[in-house]
PDB file of N, H, CA, C and O in Angstrom:
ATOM      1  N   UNK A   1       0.501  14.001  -7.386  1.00  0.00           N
ATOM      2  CA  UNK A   1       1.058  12.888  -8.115  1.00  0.00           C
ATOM      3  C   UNK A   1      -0.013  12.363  -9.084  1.00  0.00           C
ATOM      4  O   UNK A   1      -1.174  12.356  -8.676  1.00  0.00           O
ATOM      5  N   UNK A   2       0.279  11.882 -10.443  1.00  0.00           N
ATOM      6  H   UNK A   2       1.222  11.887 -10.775  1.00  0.00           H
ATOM      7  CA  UNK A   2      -0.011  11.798 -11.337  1.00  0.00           C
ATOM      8  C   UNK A   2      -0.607  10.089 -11.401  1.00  0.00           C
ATOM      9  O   UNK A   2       0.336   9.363 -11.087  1.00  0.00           O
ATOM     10  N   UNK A   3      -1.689   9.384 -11.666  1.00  0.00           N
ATOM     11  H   UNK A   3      -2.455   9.974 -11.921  1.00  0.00           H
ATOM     12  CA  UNK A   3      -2.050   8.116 -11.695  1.00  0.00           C
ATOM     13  C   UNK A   3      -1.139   7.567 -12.039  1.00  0.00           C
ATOM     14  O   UNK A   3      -0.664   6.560 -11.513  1.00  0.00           O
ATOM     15  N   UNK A   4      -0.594   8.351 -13.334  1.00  0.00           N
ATOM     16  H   UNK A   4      -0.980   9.169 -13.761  1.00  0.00           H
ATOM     17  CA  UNK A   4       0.256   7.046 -13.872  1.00  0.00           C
ATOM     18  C   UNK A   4       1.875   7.452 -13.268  1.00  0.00           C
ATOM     19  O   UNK A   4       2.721   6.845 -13.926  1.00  0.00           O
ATOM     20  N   UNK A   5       2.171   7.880 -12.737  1.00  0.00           N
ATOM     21  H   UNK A   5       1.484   8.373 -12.203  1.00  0.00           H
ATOM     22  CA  UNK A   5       3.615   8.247 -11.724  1.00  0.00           C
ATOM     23  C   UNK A   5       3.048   6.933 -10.193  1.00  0.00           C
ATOM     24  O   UNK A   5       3.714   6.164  -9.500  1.00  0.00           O
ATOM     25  N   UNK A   6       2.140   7.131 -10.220  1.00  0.00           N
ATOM     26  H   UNK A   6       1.599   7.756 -10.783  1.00  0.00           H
ATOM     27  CA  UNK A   6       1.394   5.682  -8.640  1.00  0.00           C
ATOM     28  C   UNK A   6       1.901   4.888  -9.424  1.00  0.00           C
ATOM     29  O   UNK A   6       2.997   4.390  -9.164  1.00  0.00           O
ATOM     30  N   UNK A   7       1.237   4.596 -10.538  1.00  0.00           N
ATOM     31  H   UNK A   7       0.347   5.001 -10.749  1.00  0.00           H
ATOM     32  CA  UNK A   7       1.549   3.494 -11.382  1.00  0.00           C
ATOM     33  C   UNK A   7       2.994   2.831 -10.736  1.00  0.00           C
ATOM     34  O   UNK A   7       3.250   2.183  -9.721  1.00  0.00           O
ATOM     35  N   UNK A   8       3.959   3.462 -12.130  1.00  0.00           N
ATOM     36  H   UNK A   8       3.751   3.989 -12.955  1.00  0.00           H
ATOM     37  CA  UNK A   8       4.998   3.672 -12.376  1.00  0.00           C
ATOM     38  C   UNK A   8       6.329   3.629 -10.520  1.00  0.00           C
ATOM     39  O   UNK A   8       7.465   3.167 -10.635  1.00  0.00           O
ATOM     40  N   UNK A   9       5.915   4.071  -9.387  1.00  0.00           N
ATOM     41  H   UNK A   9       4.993   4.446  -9.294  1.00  0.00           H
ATOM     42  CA  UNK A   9       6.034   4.156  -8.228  1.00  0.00           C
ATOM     43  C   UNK A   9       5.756   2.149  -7.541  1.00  0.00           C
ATOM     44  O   UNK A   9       6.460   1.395  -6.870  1.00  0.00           O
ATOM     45  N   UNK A  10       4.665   2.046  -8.055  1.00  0.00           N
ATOM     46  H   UNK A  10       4.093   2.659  -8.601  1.00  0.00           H
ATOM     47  CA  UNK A  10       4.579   0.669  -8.156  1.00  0.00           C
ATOM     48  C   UNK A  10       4.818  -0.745  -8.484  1.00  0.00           C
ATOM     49  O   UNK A  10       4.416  -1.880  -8.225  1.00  0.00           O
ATOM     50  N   UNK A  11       6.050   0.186  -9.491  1.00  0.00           N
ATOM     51  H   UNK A  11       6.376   1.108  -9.702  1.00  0.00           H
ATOM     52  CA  UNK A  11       6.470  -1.312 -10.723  1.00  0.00           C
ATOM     53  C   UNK A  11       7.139  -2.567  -9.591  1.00  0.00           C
ATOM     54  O   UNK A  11       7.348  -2.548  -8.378  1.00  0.00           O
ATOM     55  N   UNK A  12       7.281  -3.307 -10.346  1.00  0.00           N
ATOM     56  H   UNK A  12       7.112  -3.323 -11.332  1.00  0.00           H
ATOM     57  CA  UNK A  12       7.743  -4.580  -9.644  1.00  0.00           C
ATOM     58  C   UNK A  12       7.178  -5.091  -8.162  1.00  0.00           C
ATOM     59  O   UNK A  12       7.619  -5.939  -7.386  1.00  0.00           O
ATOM     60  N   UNK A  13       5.925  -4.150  -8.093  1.00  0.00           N
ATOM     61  H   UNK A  13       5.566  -3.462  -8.724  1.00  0.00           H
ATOM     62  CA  UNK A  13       5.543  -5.017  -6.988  1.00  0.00           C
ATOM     63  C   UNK A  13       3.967  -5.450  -7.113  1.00  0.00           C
ATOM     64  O   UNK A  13       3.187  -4.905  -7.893  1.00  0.00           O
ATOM     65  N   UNK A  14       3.629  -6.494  -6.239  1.00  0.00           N
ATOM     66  H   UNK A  14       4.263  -6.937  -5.605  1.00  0.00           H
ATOM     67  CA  UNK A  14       2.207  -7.102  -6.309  1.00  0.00           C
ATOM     68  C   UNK A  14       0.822  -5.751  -5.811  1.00  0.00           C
ATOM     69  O   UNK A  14       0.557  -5.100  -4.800  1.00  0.00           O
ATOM     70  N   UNK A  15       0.399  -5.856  -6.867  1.00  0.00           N
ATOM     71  H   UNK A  15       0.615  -6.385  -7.688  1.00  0.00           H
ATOM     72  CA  UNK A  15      -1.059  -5.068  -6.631  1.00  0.00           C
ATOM     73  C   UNK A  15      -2.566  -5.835  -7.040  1.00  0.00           C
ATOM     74  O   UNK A  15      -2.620  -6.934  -7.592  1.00  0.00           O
ATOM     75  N   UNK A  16      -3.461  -5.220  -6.747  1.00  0.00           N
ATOM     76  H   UNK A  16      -3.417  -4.327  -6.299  1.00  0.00           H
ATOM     77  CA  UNK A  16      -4.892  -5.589  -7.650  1.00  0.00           C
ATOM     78  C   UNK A  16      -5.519  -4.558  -8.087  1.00  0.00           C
ATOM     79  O   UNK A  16      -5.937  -3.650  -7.368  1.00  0.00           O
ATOM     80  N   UNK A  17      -5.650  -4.636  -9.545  1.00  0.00           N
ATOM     81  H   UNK A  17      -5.310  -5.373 -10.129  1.00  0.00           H
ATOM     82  CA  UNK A  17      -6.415  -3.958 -10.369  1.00  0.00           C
ATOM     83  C   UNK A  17      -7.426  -4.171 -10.371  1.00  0.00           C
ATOM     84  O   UNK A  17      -7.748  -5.359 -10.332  1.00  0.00           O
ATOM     85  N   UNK A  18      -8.524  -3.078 -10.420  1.00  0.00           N
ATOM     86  H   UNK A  18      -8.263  -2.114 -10.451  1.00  0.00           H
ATOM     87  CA  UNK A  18     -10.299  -3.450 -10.641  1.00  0.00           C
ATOM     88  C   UNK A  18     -10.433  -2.413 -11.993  1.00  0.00           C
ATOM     89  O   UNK A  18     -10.465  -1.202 -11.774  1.00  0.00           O
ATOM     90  N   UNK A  19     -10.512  -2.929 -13.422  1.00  0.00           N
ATOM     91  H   UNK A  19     -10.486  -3.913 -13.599  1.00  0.00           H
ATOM     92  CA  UNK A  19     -10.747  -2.338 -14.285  1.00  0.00           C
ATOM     93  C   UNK A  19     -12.432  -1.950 -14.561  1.00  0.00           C
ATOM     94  O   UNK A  19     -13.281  -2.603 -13.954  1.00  0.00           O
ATOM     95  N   UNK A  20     -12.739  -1.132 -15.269  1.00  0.00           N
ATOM     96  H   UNK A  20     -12.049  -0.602 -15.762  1.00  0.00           H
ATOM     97  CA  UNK A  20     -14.484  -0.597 -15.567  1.00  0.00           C
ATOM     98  C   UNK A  20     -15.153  -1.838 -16.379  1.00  0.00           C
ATOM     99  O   UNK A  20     -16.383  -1.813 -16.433  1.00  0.00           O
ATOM    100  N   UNK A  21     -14.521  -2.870 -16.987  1.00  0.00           N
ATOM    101  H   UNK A  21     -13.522  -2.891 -16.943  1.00  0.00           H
ATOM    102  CA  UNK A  21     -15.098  -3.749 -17.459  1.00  0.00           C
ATOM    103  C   UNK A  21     -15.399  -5.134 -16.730  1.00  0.00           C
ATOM    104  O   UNK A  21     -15.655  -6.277 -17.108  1.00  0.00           O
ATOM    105  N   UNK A  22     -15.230  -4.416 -15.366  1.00  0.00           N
ATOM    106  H   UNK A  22     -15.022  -3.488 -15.058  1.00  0.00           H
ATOM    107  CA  UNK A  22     -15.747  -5.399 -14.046  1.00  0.00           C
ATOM    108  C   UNK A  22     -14.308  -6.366 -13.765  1.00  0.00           C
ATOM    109  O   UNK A  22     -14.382  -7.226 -12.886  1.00  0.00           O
ATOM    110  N   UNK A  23     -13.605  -6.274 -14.182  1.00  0.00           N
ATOM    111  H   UNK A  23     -13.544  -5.576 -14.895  1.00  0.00           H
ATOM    112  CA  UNK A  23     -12.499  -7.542 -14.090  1.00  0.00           C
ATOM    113  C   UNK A  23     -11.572  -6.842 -13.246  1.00  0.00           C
ATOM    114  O   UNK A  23     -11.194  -5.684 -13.424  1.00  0.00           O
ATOM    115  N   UNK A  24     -11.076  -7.953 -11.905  1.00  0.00           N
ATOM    116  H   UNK A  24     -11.383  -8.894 -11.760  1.00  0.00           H
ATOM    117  CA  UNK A  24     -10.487  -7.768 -11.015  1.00  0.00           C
ATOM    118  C   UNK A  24      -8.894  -8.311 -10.980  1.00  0.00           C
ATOM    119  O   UNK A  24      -8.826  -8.789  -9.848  1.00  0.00           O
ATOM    120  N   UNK A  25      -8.035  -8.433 -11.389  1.00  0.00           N
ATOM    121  H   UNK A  25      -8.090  -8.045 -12.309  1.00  0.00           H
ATOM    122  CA  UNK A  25      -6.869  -8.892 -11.892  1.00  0.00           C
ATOM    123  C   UNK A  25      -5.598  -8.489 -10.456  1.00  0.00           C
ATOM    124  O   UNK A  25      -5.469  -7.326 -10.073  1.00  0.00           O
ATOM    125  N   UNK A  26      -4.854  -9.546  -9.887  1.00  0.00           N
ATOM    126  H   UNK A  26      -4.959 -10.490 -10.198  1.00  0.00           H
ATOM    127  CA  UNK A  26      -3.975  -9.591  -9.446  1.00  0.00           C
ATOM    128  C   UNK A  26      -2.485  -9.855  -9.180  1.00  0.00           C
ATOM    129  O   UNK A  26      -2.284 -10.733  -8.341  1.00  0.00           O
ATOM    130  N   UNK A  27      -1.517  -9.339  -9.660  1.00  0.00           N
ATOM    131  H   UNK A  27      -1.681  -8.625 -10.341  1.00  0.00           H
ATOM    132  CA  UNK A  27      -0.682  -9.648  -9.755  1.00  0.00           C
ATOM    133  C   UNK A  27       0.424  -8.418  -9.613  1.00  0.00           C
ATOM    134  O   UNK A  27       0.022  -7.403  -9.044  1.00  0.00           O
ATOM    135  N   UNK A  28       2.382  -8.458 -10.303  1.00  0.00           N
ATOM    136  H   UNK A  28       2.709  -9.282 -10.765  1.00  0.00           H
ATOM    137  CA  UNK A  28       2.812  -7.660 -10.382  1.00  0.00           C
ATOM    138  C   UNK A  28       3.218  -6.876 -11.726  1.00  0.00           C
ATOM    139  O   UNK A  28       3.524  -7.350 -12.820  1.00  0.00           O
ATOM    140  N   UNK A  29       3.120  -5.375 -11.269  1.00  0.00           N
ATOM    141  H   UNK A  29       2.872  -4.990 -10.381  1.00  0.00           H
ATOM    142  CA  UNK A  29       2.958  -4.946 -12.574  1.00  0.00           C
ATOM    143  C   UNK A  29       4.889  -5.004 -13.148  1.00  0.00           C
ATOM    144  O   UNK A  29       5.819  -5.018 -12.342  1.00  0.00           O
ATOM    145  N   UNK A  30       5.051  -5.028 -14.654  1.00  0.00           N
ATOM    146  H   UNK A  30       4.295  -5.016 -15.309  1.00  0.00           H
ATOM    147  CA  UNK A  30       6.392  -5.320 -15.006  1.00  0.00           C
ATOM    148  C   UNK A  30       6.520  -3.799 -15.858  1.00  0.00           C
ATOM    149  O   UNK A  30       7.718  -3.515 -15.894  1.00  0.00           O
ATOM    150  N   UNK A  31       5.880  -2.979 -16.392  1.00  0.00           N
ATOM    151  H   UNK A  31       4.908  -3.209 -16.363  1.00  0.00           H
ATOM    152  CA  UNK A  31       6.166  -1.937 -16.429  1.00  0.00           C
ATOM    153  C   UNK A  31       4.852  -1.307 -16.844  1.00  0.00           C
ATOM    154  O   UNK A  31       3.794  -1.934 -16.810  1.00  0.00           O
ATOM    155  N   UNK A  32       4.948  -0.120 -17.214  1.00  0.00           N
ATOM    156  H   UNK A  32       5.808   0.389 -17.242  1.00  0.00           H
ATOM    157  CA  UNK A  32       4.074   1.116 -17.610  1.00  0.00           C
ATOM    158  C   UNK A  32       4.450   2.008 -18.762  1.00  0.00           C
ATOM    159  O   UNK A  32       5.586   2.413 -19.007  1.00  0.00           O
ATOM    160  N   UNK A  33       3.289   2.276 -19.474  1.00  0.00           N
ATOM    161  H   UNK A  33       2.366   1.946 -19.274  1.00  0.00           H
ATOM    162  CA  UNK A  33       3.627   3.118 -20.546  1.00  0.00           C
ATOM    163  C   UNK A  33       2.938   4.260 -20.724  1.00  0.00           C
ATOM    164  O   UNK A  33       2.295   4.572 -19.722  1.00  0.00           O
ATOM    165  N   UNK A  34       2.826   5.084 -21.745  1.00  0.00           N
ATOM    166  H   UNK A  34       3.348   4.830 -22.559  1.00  0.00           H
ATOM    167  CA  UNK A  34       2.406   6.312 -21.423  1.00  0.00           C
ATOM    168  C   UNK A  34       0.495   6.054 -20.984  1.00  0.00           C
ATOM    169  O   UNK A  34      -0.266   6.734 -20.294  1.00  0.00           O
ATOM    170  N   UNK A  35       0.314   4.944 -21.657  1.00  0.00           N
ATOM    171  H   UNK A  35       0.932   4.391 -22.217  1.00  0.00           H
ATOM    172  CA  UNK A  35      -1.643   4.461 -21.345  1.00  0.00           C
ATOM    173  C   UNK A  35      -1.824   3.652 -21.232  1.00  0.00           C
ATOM    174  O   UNK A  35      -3.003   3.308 -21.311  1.00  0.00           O
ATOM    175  N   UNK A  36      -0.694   2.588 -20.927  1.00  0.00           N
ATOM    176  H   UNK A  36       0.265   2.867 -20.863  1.00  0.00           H
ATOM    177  CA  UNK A  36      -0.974   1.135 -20.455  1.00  0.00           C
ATOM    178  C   UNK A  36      -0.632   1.079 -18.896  1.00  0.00           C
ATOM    179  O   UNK A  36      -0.494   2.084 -18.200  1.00  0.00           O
ATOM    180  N   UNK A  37      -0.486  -0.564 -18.335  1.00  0.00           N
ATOM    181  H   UNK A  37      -0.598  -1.381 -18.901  1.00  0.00           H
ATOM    182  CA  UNK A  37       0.436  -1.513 -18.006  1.00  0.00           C
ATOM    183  C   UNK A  37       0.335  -2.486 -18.186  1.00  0.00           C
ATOM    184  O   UNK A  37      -0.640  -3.030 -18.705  1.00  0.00           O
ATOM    185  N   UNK A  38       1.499  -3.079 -17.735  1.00  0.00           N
ATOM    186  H   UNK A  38       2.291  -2.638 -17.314  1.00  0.00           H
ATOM    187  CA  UNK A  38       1.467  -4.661 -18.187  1.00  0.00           C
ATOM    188  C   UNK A  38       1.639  -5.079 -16.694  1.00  0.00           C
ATOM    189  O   UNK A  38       2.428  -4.630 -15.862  1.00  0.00           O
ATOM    190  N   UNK A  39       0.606  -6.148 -16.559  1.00  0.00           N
ATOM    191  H   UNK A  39      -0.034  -6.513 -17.235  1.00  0.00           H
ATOM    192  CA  UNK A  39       0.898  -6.935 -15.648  1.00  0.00           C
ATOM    193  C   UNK A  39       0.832  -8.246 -15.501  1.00  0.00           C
ATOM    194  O   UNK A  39       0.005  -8.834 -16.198  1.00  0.00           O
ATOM    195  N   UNK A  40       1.709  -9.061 -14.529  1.00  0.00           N
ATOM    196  H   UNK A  40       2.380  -8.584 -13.962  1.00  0.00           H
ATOM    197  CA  UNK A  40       2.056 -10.364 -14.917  1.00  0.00           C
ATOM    198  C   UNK A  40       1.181 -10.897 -13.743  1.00  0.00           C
ATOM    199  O   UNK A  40       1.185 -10.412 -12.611  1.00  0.00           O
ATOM    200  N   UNK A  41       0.384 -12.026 -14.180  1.00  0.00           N
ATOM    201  H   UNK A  41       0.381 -12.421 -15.099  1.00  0.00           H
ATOM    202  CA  UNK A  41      -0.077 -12.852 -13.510  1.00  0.00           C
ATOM    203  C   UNK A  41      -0.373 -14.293 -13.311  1.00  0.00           C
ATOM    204  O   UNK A  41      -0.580 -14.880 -14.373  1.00  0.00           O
ATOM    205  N   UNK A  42      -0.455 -15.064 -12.184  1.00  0.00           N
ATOM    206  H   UNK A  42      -0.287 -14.587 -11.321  1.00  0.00           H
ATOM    207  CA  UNK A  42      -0.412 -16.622 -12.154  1.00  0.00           C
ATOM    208  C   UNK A  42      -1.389 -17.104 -12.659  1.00  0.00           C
ATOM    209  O   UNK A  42      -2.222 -16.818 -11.799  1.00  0.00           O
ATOM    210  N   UNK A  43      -2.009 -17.713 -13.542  1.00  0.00           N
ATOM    211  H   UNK A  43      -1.333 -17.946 -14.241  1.00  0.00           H
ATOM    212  CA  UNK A  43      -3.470 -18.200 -13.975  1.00  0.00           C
ATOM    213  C   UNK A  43      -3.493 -19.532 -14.128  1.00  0.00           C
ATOM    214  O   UNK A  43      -3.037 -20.027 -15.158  1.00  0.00           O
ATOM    215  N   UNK A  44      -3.860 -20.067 -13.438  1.00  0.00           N
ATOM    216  H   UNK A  44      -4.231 -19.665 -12.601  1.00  0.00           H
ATOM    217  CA  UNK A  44      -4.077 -21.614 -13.607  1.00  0.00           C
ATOM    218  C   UNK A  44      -2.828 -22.258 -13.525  1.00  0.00           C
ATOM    219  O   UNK A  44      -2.475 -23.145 -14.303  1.00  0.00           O
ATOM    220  N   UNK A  45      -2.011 -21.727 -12.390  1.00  0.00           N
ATOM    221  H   UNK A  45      -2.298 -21.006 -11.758  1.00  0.00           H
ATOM    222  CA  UNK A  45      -0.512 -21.802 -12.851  1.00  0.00           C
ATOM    223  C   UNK A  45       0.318 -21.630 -13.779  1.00  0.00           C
ATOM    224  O   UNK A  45       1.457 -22.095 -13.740  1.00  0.00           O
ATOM    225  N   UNK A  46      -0.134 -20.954 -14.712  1.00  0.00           N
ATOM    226  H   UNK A  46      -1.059 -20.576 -14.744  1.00  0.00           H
ATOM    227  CA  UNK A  46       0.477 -20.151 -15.785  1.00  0.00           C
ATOM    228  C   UNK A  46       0.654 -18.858 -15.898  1.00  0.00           C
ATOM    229  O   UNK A  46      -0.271 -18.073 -16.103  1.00  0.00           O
ATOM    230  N   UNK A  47       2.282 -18.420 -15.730  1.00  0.00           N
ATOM    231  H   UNK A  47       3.034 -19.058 -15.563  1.00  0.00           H
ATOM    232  CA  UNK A  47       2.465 -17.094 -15.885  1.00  0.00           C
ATOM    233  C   UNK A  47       1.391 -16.596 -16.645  1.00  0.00           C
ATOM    234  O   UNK A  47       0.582 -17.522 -16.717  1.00  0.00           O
ATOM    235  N   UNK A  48       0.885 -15.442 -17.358  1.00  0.00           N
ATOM    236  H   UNK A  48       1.542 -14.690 -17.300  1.00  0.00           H
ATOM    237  CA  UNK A  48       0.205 -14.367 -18.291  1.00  0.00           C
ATOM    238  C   UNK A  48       0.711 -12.805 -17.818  1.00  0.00           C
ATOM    239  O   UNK A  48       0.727 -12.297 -16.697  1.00  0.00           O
ATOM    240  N   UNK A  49       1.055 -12.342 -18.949  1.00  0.00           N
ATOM    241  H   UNK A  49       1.042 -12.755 -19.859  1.00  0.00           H
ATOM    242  CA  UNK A  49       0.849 -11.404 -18.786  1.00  0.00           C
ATOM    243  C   UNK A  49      -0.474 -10.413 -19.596  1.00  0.00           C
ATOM    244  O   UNK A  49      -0.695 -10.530 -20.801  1.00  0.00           O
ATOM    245  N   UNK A  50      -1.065  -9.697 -18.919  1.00  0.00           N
ATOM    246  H   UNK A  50      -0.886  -9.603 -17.940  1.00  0.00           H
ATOM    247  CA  UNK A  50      -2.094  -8.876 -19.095  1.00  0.00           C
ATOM    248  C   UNK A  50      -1.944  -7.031 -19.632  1.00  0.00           C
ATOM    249  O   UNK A  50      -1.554  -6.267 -18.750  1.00  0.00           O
ATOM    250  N   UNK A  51      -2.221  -6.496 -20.867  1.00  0.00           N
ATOM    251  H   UNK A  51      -2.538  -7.118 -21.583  1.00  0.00           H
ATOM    252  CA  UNK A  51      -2.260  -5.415 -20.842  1.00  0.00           C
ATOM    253  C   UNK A  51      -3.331  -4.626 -20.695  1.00  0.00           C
ATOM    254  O   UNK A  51      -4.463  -4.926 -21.077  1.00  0.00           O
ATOM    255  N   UNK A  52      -2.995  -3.527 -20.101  1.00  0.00           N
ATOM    256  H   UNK A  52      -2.076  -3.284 -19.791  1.00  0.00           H
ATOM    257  CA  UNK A  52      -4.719  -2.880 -19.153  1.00  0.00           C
ATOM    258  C   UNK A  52      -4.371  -1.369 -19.291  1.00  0.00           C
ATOM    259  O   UNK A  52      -3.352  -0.934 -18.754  1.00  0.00           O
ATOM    260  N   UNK A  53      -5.084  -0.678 -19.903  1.00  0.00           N
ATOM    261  H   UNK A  53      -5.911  -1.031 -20.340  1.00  0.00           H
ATOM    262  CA  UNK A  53      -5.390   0.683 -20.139  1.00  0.00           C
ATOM    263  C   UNK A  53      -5.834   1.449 -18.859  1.00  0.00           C
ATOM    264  O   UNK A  53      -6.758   1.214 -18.080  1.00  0.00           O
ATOM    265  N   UNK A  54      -4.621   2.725 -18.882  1.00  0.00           N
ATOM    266  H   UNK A  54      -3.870   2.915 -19.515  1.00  0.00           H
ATOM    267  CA  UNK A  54      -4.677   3.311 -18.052  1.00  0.00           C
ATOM    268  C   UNK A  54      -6.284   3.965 -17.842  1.00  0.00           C
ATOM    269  O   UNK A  54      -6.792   4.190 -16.744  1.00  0.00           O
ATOM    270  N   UNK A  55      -6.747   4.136 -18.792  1.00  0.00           N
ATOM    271  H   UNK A  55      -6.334   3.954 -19.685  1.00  0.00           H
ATOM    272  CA  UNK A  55      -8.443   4.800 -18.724  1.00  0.00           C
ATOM    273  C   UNK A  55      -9.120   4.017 -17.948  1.00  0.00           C
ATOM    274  O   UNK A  55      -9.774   4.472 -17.010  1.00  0.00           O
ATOM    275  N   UNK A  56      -9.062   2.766 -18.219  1.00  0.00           N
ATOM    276  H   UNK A  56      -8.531   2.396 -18.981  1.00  0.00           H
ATOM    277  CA  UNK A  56      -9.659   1.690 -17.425  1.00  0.00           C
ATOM    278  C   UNK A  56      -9.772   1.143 -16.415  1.00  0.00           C
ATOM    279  O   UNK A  56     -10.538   0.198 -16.228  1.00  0.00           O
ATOM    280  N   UNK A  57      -8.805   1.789 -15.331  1.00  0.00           N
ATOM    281  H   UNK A  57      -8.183   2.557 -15.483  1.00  0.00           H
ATOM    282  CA  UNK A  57      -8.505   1.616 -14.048  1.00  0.00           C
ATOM    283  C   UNK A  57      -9.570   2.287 -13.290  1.00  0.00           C
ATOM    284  O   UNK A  57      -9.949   3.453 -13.400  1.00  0.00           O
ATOM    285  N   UNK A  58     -10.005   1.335 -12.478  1.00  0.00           N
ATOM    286  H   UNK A  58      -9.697   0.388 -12.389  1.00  0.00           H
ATOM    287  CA  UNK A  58     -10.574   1.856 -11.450  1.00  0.00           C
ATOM    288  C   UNK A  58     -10.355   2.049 -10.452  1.00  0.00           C
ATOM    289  O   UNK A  58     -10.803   3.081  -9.952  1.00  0.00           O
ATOM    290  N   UNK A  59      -9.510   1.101  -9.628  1.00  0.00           N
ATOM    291  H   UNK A  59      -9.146   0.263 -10.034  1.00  0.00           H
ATOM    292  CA  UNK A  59      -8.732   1.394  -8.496  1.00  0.00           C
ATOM    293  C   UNK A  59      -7.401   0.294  -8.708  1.00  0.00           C
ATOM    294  O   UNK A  59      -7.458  -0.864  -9.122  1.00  0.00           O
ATOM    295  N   UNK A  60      -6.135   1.120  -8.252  1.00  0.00           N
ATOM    296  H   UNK A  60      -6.089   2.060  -7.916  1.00  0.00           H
ATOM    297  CA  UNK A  60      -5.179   0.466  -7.821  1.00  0.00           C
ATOM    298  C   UNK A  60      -4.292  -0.055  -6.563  1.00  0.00           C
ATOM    299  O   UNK A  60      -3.322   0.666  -6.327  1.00  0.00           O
ATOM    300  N   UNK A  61      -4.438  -1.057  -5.810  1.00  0.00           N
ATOM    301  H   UNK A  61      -5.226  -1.642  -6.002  1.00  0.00           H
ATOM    302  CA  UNK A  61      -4.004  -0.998  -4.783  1.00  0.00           C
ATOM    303  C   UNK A  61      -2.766  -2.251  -4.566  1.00  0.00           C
ATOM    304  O   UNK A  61      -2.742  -3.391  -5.032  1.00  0.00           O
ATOM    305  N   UNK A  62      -1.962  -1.679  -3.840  1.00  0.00           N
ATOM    306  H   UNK A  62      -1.982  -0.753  -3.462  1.00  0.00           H
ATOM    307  CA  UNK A  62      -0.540  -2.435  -4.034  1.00  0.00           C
ATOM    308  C   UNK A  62      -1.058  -3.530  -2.301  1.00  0.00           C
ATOM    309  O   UNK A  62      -1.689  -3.218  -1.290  1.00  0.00           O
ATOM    310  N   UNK A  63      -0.334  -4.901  -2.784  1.00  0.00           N
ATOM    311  H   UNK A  63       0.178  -5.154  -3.605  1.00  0.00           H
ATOM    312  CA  UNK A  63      -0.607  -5.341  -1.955  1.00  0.00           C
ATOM    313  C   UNK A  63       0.418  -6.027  -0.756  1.00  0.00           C
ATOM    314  O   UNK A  63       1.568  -5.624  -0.933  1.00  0.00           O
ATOM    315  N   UNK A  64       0.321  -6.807   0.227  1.00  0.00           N
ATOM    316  H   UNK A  64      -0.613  -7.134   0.371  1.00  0.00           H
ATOM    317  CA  UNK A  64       1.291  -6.499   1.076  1.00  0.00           C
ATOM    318  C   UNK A  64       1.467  -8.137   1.696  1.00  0.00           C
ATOM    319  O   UNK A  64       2.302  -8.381   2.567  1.00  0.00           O
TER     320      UNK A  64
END
C-alpha cells in the first residue's frame, strides 16, 4: 500500500501529522490529493484548515 492510499484510507478521521519542518499538527484530514492533504484543525478554537505536502510527512498516525 501506497503512502498516499494510508492517506486517502484515512480521510475523515482524526490523526497527527509530524511534518520534516518539525511541526506536529493534529487533527482530521478532509481530503487528499495527488501531493497534498488538507487537514482541518481546532486552533485557538478556531477551525483552520492546513495544507501539508505529501513529501513532508514524516509520520502519520490515526488517532483513537
Amino acid at each position: 500500500m501506497t503512502f498516499r492510499r494510508k492517506a486517502i484510507s484515512l480521510q475523515g478521521k482524526r490523526v497527527q501529522v509530524t511534518a520534516t519542518y518539525g511541526g506536529t499538527f493534529t487533527g482530521t484530514i478532509l481530503s487528499v490529493g495527488a501531493d497534498f492533504l488538507i487537514l482541518s484543525a481546532l486552533i485557538r478554537g478556531i477551525r483552520r484548515r492546513r495544507i501539508i505536502r505529501l513529501a513532508e510527512i514524516v509520520a502519520l498516525l490515526a488517532l483513537i
